[in-house]
C-alpha positions in Angstrom: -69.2 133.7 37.8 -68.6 129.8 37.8 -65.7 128.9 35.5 -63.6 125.8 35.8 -60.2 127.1 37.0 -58.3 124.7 34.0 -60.1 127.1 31.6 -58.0 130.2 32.4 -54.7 128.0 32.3 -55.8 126.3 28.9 -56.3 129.8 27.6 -53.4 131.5 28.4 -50.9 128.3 27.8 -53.1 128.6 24.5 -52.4 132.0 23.6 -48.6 132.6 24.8 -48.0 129.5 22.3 -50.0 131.0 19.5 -48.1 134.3 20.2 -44.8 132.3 20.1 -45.5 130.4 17.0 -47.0 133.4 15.4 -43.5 135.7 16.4 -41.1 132.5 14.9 -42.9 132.5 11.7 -42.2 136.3 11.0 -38.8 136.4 12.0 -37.9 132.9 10.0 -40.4 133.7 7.0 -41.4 137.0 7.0 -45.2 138.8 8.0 -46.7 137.8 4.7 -46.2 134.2 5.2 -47.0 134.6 8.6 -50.4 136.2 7.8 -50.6 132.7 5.9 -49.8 130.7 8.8 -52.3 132.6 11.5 -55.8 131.5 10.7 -54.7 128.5 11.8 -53.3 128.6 14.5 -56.2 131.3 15.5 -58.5 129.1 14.6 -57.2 126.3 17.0 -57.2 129.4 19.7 -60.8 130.1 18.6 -61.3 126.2 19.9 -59.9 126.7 23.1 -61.7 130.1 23.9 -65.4 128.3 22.3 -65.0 124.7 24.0 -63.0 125.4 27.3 -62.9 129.5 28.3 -66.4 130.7 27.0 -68.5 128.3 28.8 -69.5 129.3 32.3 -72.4 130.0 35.0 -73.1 133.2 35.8 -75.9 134.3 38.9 -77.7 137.6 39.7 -80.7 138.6 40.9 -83.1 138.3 38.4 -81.5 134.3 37.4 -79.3 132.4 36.1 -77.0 132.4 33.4 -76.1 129.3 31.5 -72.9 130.0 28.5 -72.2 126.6 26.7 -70.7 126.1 24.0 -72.2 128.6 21.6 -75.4 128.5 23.1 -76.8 130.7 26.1 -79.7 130.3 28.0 -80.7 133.1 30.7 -83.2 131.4 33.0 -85.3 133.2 35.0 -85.8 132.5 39.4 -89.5 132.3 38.9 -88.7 129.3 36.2 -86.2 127.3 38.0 -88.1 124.4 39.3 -84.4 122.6 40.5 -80.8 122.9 41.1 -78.6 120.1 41.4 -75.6 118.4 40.2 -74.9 115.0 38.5 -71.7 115.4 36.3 -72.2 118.9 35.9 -75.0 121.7 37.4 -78.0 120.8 35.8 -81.0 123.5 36.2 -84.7 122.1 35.7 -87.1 124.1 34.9 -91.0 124.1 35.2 -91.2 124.1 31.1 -90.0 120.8 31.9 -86.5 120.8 30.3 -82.6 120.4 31.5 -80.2 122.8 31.2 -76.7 121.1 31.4 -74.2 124.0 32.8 -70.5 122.8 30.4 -68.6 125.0 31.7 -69.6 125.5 35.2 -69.1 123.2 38.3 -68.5 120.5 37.2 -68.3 117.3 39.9 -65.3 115.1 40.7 -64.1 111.8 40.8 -64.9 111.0 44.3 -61.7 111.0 47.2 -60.2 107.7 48.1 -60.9 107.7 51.8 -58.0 107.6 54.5 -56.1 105.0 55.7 -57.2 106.2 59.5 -60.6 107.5 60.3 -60.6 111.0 62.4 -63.6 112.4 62.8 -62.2 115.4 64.4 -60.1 116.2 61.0 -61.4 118.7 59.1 -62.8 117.4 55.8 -62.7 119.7 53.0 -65.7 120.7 51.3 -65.0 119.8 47.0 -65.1 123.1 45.5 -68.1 121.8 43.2 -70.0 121.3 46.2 -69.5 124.8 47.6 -70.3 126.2 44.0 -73.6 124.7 44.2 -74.6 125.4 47.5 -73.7 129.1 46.3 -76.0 128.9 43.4 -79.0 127.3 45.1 -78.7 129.4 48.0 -79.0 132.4 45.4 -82.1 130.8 43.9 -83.4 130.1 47.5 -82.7 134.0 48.5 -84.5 135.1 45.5 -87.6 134.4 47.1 -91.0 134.5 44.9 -90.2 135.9 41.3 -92.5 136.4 39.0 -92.3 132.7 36.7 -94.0 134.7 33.8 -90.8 135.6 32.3 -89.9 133.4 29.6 -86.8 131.5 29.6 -84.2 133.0 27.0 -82.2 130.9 24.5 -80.2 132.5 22.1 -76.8 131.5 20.0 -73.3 132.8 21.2 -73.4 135.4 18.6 -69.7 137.1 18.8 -68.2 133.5 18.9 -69.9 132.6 15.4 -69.3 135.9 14.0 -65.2 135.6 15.2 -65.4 132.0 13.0 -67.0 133.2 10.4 -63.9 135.8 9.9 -61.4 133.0 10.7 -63.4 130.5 8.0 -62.9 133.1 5.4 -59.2 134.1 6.8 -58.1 130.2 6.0 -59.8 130.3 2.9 -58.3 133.2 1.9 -54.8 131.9 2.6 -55.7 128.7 0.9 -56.2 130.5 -2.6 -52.7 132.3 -1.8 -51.0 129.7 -1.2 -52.3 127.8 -4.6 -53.9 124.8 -2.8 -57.2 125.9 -4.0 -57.4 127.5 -7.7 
């Protein structure tokens, strides 16, 4: 799985503040305010789990595995036409159409060279790069699959579902609270 390393600190920093926030208002105002206070901030953690954690690239060998944003595409080998990277992985397939990979390498600003040239220094590879070379190397091992599989698209179903409940959460608290009679 190809996940962008800042997505697993943006959760967790996310989270241990939520839990924080959520602990000080039960303590200072009690649980039933605090049951007030929560959609919100769980809908802001809802954000940061849809936008930066859920996206990601995920290989086997039957394809590859595309999670944006609340969309998912599983795209089949036989179907990949090309694998390459411009800001992020992009996967072409033979329908023609781009898949843009949000969430999974992702390339860099490019390095300010030295101030001395070495050719016998090691130059590091950008993890991006290595990524990649991972992911084509898996489509290139795949050899000859059968391209009559169709390409899958479907809507990150959980995700909507786990807003839906927060939607009617805060507008549940909003009638509580009296700013909606």
């Amino acid at each position: 799985m190809f996940r962008a390393p800042s997505a697993v600190f943006g959760l967790v920093v996310g989270a241990v503040l939520a839990v924080v926030l959520l602990a000080d208002a039960a303590l200072r105002a009690g649980v039933g305010e605090m049951l007030l206070i929560a959609p919100w901030l769980l809908l802001a953690m809802w954000g940061v789990y849809a936008l930066l954690f859920a996206p990601h690239v995920r290989i086997d060998r039957r394809g590859i595995r595309i999670h944006n944003p609340l969309r998912i595409a599983d795209i089949p080998w036989g179907r990949v036409a090309d694998i390459d990277m411009r800001w992020q992985l992009e996967v072409r397939t033979d329908e023609p159409r781009v898949y843009k990979a949000y969430g999974g390498p992702v390339a860099g600003r490019p390095g300010r060279p030295g101030l001395r040239r070495d050719d016998d220094r090691d130059r590091r590879e950008p993890p991006a790069i290595r990524d990649l070379r991972l992911i084509q190397e898996a489509w290139e091992s795949a050899g000859a699959p059968d391209a009559g599989q169709p390409v899958r698209r479907k809507c990150d179903i959980p995700s909507l579902i786990s807003l839906a409940v927060l939607i009617v959460w805060v507008t549940i608290s909003l009638f509580i609270s009296g700013v909606l009679r």
